[in-house]
N, C-alpha and C positions, 0 to 999 in steps of 0.2 A: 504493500500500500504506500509505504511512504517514497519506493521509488517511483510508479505511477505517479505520485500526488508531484515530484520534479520535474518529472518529464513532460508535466501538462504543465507547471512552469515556464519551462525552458520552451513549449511551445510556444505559450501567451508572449512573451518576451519576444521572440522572435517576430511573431507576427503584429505585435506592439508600434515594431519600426516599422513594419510595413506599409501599416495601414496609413492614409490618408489626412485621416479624422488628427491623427495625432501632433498634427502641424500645429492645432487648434490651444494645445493645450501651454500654460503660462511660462516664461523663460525659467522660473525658477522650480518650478515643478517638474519642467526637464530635466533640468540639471540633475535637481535630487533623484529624477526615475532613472537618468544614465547611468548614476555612479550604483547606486542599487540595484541593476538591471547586471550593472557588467561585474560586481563583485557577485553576484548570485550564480551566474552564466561563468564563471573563471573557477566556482568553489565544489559548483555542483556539476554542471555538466558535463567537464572534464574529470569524474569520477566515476560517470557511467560505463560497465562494462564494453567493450567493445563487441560487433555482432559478428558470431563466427564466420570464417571464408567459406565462399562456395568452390568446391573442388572438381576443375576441369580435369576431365577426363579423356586423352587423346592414345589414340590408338597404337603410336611408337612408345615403347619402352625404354626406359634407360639404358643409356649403354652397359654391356657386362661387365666391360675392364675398367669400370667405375668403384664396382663393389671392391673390395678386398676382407680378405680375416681379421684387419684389425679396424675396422669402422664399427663407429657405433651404430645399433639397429636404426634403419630409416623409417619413418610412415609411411603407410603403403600408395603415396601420390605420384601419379603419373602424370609431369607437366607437358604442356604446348615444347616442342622442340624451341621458340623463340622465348621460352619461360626461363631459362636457364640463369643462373646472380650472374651480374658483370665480371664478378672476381674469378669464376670457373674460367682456368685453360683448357679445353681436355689436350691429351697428350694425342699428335697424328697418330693411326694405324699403323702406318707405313715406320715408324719407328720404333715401334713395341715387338720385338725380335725375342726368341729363344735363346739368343747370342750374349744379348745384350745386358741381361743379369745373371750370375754366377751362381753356379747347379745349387740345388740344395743338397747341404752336407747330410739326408737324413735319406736320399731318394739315391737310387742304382743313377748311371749315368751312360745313357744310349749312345754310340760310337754309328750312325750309320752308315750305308754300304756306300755313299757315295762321298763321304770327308777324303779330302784330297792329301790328307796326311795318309791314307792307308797306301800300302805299295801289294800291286796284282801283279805277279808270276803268271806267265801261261797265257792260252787262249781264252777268254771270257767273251758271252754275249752282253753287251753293256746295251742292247736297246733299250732298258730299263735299269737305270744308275743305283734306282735306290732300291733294288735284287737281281741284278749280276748273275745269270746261270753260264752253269760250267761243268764238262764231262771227260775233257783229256784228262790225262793221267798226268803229274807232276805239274798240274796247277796249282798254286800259294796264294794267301793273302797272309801278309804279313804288316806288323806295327811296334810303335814305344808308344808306354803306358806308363801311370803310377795309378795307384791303387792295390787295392788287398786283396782284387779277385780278378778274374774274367771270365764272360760268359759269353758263346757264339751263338748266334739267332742264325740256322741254317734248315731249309730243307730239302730233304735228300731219303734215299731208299733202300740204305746198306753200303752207302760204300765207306772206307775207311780210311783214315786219317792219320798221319805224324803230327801230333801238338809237341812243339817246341817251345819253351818256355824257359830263358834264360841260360838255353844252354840244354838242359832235361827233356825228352823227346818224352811219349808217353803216346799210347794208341787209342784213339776215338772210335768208337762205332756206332753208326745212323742207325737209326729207328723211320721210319715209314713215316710213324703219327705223331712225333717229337719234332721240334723247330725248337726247343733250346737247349746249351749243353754247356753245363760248367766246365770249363777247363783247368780253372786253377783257383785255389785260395788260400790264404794265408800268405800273402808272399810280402807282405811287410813293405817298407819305407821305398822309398828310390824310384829311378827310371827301369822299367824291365821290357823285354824283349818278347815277341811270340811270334808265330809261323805256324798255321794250320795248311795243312801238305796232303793233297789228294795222292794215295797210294793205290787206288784204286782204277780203275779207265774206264771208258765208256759204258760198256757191255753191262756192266753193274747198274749204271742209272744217272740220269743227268740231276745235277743239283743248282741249290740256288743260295745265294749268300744274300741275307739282310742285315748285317752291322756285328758288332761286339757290344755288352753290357760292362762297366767296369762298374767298381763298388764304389759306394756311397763318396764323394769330395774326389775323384779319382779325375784324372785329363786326360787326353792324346795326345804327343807329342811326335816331336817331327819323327819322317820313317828312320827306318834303320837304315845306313848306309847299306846301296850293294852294288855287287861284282860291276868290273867294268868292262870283262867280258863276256860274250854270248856265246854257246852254242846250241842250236838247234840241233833235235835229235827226229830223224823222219824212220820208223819201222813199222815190226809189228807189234806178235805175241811176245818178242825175245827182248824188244827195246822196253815195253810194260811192265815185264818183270811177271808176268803170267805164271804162278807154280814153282818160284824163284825161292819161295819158303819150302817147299813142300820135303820134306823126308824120304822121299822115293817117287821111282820114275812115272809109278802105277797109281799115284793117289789121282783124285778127279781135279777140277779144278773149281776152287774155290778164293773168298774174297780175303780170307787170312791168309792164306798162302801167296798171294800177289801183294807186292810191292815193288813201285818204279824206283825208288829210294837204292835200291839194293841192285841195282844192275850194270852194266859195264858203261852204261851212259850217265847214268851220278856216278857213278866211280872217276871216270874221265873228266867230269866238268870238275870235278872237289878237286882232285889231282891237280888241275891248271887254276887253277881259285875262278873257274867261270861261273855265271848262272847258264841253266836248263829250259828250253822249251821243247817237251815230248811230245810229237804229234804221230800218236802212234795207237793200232788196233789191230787186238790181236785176229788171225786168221783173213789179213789183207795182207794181198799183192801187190804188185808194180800194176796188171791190167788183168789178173786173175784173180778172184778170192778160192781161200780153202775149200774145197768141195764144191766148187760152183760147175753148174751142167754145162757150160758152155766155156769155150777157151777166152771169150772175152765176156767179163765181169762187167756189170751197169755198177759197180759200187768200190772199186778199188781204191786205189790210193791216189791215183791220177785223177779221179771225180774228187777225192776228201780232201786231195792237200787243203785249199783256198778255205776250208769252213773254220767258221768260228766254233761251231760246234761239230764233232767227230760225226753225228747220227743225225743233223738237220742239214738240209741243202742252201737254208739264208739264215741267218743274215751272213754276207762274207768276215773272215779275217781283217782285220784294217791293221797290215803291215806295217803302218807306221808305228806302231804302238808298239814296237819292240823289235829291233832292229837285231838279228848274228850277224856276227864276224864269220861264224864258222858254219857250216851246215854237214852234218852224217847223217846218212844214206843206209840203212842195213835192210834191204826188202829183199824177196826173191823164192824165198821157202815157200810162202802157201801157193805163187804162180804155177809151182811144180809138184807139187806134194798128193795132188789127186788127177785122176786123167778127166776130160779133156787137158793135155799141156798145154802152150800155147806153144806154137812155132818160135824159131828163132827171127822169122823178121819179125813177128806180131811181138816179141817182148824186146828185142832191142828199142824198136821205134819209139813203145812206149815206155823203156827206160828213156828214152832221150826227150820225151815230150817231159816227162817228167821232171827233168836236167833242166829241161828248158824254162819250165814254172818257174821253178828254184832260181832260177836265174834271173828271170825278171824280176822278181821281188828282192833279191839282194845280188845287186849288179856287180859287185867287189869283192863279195864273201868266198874265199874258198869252198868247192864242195870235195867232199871224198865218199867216193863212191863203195862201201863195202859187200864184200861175199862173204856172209856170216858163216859159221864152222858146220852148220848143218847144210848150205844148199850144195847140191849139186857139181860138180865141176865142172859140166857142161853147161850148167847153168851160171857159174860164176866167171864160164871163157864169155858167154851174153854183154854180163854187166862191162866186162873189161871192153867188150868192142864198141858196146854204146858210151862209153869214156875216150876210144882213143877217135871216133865219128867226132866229139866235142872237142877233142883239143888238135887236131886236121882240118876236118871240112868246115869247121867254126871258128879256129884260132882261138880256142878256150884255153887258154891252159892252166887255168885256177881248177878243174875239176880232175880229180888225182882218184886211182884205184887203190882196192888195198884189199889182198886177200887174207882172212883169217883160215888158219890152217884147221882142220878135224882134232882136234887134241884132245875133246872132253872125253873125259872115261865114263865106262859104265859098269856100275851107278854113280859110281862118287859122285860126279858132273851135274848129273840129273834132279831134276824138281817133278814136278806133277805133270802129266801128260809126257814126258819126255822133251822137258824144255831144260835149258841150264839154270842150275841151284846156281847158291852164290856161289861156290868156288869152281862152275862152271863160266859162272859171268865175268867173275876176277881172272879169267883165263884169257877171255876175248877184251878186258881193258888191257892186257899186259902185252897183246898185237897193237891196238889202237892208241895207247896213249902215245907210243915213240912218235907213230907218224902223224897227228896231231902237235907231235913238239917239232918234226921238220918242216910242216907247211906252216904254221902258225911263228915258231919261234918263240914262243912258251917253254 
């Protein structure tokens, strides 16, 4: 009541000056109704509550990257976009970056597949940067880290791995329905090293690489230095390392028993401090495969060189992406190993087209052409004639023969299926290494 009983005050008073009539009234009776009018008007109406806002309701929301975890709760008002205090900046889009503030020390810390600090060994499909598939054999991705773990985001169908980790190698194996795989923890303070090392080849199953996890406050840092020689390794089953574990000649073949790591082509490159690119599959020929009905193969090695992947026809290799000095040659075995053979012009020719690829993509590289210790000798007089075609009727003479002699014993020599075990492969680096040190000078 007694604030009603103001407020009709505060009207009359108002409407007091309004009116007309009030002109009428005596100079001194205004006087006294001004100064009573405006102490009334000063004591009372300016203590009237104020009447609550009406709350526009528009259809845009606050921005998200407004809120944070340490603001205080907001009322739930949705203003006009032109509502906003003068004193709000917001911060551009365009500079509010994952980059831009430092990980939190409580959360893993994603390393993805496309940070330009990782270093790729090998043929990769990079049509997609941020997962990288890949199926040759003695492809790596390698890195420096700190932090107290690592975890690799991969998927993949069986094949297996060298994890290298400061020196400490240690064996990985794929699961189907797995995409993550701790590789190390506890590794305490400092800058550390790793190299996850495809031991496995095509035939096993293509895989795909999506990042590394390091632990909680962990970085990346620059790669590790490497080699600053090349050689490229072009074969098959023998360059794979196919049965190369196996314990005799008779076991089947399997994904434990294969490793490219352990063959006379990493024996070779370690021996010269070079890097490795294997582009090799077992049960291919120069223009025959193993068992094939027909003397010329739709799928040898002369279709495969160029791929990026061993078992897909595109997307191509992009040769600039890793350039040999050196390039070996060991094919020949499965062109011959079941009938149909192929004549001797049908495989010189396409040893020599094969020479010929080789050659366009590395115009200066020595090639060496080898007759591994199982082909044929008539088979490996072939290879010799398609070498001396290139350094005669081409003026090649960067492309050099080299035959490895029959020396593996049996069994000792022997792996699964009748391939060379290690101290059959350490047999044929101990032909190969010298003359990789006369053409090279290594």
């Amino acid at each position: 009541m007694i604030r009603f009983a103001k407020n009709r005050a505060c009207a009359r008073a108002f409407l007091f000056f309004g009116h007309k009539n009030g002109r009428r009234q005596s100079g001194r009776f205004l006087l006294i109704l001004v100064v009573f009018t405006a102490v009334t008007l000063f004591t009372t109406c300016t203590t009237m509550p104020l009447p609550s806002p009406t709350i526009i309701h528009s259809s845009t929301p606050s921005p998200v990257h407004l809120i944070t975890p340490t603001a205080l709760p907001q009322p739930a008002i949705t203003t006009r976009d032109t509502a906003l205090p003068p004193t709000f900046t917001p911060t551009p889009a365009h500079l509010v970056t994952p980059a831009s503030s430092p990980p939190s020390p409580l959360h893993p810390v994603t390393v993805p597949a496309d940070d330009p600090r990782l270093s790729f060994i090998g043929r990769f499909n990079f049509a997609d940067p941020t997962a990288p598939t890949f199926d040759w054999p003695a492809t790596a991705v390698a890195l420096s880290f700190t932090g107290d773990s690592l975890t690799v985001l991969l998927t993949d169908s069986g094949n297996w791995y060298d994890v290298t980790i400061n020196g400490e190698t240690s064996v990985l194996q794929t699961l189907l329905n797995q995409e993550s795989y701790v590789l190390a923890t506890g590794l305490g303070a400092g800058v550390h090293t790793a190299r996850l090392f495809k031991r496995t080849e095509s035939i096993v199953g293509q895989s795909t690489f999506k990042g590394f996890v390091l632990s909680p406050g962990g970085t990346i840092a620059e790669p590790p230095p490497r080699p600053e020689r090349r050689i490229e390794f072009v074969g098959d089953s023998i360059t794979a390392g196919y049965g190369v574990e196996g314990d005799s000649p008779t076991c089947p073949f399997s994904v434990a028993t294969e490793n490219v790591g352990r063959t006379y082509a990493a024996a070779a490159a370690e021996a010269v401090g070079a890097e490795m690119m294997i582009t090799a599959v077992s049960g291919l020929g120069v223009i025959r495969n193993y068992n094939d009905p027909e003397m010329i193969g739709n799928d040898a090695m002369t279709v495969r060189y160029g791929r990026a992947l061993a078992n897909e026809p595109r997307p191509l290799w992009d040769f600039q992406r890793w350039r040999a000095d050196l390039v070996v040659i060991n094919l020949g075995t499965n062109d011959f190993s079941t009938n149909p053979q192929p004549t001797e012009i049908i495989f010189v020719q396409a040893y020599i087209d094969l020479l010929n690829d080789i050659r366009r993509q590395y115009p200066f590289a020595p090639i060496i052409a080898m007759a591994g210790p199982i082909l044929p000798d008539y088979a490996a007089g072939y290879v010799a004639t398609a070498v001396r075609h290139m350094n005669s009727a081409q003026s090649d003479h960067n492309v050099h023969f080299l035959r490895v002699p029959n020396n593996l014993i049996m069994p000792d020599d022997y792996g699964c299926d009748y391939h060379p075990n290690i101290s059959g492969q350490q047999k044929i680096t101990a032909v190969l290494l010298p003359k990789i040190r006369e053409v090279m000078g290594w």
